[in-house]
C-alpha positions as CSV (number, residue, x, y, z in Angstrom):
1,X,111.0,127.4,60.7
2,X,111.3,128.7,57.2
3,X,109.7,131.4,55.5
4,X,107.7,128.9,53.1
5,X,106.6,126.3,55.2
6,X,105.4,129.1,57.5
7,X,103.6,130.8,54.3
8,X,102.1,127.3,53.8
9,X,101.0,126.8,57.1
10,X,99.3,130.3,57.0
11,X,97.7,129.9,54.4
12,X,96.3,126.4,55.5
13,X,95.1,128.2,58.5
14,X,93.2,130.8,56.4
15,X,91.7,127.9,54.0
16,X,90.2,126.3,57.3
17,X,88.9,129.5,58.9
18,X,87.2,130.7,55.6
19,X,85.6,126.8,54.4
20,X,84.6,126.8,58.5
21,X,83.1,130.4,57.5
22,X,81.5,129.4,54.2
23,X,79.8,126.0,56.1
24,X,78.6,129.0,58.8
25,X,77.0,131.3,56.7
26,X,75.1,128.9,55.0
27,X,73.9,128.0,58.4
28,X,72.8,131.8,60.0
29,X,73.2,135.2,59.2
30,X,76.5,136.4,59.5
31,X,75.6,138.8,61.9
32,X,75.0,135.7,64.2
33,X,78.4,134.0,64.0
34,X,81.1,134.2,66.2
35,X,85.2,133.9,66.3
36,X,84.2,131.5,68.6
37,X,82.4,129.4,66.9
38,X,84.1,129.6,63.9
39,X,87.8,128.4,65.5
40,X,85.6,125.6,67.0
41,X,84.1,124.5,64.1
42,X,87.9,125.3,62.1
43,X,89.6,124.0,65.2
44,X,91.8,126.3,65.3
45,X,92.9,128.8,68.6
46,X,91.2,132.2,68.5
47,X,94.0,133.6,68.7
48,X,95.3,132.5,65.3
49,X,92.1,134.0,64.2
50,X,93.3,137.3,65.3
51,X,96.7,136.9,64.1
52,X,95.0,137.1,60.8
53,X,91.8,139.3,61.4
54,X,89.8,141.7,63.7
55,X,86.5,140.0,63.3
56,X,84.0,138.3,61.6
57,X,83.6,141.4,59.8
58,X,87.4,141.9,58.4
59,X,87.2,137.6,57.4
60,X,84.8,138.5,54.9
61,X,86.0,141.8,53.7
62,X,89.4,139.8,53.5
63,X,87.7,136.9,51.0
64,X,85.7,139.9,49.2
65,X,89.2,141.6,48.2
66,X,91.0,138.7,47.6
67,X,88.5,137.4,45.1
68,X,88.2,140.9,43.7
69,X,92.0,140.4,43.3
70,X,91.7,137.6,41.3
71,X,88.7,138.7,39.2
72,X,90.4,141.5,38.3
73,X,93.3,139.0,37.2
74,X,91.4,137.0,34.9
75,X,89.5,140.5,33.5
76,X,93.5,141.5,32.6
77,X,94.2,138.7,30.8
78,X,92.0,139.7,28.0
79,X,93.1,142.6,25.9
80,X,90.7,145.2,24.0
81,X,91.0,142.9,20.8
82,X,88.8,140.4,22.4
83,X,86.6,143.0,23.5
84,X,85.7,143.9,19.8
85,X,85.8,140.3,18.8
86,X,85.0,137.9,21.6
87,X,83.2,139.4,24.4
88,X,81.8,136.0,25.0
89,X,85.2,135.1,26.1
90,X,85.6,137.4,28.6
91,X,82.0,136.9,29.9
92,X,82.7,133.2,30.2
93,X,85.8,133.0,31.8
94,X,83.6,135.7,34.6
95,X,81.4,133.1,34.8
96,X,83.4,130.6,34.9
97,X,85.7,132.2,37.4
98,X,82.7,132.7,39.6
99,X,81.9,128.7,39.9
100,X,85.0,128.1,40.9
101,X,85.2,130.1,43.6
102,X,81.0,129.1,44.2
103,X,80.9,128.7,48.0
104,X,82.2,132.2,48.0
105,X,80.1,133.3,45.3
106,X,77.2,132.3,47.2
107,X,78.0,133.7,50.1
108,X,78.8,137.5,48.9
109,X,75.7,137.4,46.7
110,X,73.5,136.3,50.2
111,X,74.0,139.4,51.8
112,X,71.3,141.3,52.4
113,X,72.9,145.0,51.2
114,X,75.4,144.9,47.9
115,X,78.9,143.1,48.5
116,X,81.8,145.0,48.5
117,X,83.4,142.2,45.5
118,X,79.9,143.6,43.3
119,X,80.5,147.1,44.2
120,X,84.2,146.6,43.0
121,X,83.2,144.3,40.2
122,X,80.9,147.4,39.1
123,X,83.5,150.1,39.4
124,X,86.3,147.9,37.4
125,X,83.6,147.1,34.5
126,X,82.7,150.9,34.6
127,X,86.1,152.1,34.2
128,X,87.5,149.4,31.9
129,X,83.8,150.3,29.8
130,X,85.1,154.0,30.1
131,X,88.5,153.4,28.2
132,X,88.7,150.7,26.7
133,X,85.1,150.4,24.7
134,X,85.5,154.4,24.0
135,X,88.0,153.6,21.8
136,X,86.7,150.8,20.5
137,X,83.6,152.4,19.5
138,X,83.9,155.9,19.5
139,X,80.8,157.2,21.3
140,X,80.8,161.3,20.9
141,X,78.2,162.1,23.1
142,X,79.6,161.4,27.2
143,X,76.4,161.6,28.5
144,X,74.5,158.6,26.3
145,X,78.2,156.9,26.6
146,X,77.6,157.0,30.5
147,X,74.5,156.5,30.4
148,X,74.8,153.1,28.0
149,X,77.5,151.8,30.3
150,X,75.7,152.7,33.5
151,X,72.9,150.0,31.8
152,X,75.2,147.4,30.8
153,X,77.3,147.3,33.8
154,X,74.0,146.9,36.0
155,X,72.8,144.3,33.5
156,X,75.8,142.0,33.8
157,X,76.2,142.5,37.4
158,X,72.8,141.6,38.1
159,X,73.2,138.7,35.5
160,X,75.7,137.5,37.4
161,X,74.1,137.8,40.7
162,X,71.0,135.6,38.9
163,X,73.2,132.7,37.8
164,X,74.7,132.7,40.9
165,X,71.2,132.8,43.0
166,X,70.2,130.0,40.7
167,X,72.8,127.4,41.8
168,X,74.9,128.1,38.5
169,X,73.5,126.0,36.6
170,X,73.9,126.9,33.3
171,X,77.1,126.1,31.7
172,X,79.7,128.9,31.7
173,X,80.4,129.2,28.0
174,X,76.5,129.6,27.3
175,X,76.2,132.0,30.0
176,X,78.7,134.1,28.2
177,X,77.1,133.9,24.9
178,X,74.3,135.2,26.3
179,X,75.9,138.0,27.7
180,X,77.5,138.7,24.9
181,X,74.5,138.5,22.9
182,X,72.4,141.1,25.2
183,X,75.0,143.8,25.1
184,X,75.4,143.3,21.5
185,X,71.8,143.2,20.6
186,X,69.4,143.9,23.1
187,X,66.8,141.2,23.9
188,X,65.6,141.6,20.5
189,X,68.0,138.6,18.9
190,X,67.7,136.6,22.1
191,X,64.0,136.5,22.8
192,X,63.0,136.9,19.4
């Protein structure tokens, strides 16, 4: 067999097991679902599963770093000139990437103690914040730097954990004007 159509298959075979996962979780807790059960459902041979991953447990880490992965894609496809100027932009296509990966959206925002993707998402906002707004706006005190990016991380984290919660309703590009708008401005020229 070649190398691709085996790189197809696999990844066919992971599609199945994590859309079998997603349908799952939605179900019970994931604390409550089995390889087992999972393959059934997938029909697939258990062990494929394990071909691929330890547990339950490493299946969701696995989805949780790969979407980090490609959030951190679309984040790098936006230089520090759109930072300055279109933060909006940025913010929507977050958004946006977020509904199209929904079913795992939903499912790493459902767990009872923080993701690993939000913990990531958190760290990569903090340390873009760190360099890349610095220079754009020149903070001279660390501390209230820190401090205001400690705030505005939390606040689109949380922001994004909301939308999702609320079925996502709200149309991408809106969401990101919003966000825009509240790191910008405060509440003040939103709610006022």
């Amino acid at each position: 067999m070649q190398q691709r159509d085996r790189d197809r298959r696999i990844r066919k075979t992971k599609q199945l097991l994590r859309r079998s996962f997603a349908v799952l979780l939605a179900e019970k807790p994931l604390e409550d679902i089995t390889v087992k059960e999972l393959t059934e459902r997938a029909d697939i041979n258990r062990g494929t599963f394990y071909c691929h991953y330890r547990d339950i447990y490493d299946l969701k880490d696995q989805i949780e770093r790969e979407l980090y992965e490609e959030f951190v894609a679309v984040i790098d496809s936006y230089g520090v000139d759109n930072l300055r100027q279109e933060l909006r932009s940025v913010m929507a296509a977050v958004f946006s990437f977020l509904q199209r990966n929904k079913e795992f959206a939903v499912i790493i925002s459902n767990y009872k103690a923080d993701s690993l993707f939000f913990s990531w998402v958190r760290s990569e906002i903090f340390r873009r914040g760190l360099s890349e707004w610095q220079r754009i706006y020149g903070f001279r005190d660390s501390l209230q730097w820190e401090y205001y990016l400690d705030f505005v991380v939390a606040g689109c984290v949380s922001m994004l954990q909301s939308w999702i919660k609320k079925g996502m309703r709200d149309d991408p590009e809106e969401m990101g004007a919003l966000a825009e708008r509240f790191i910008l401005y405060g509440p003040g020229e939103v709610l006022g």
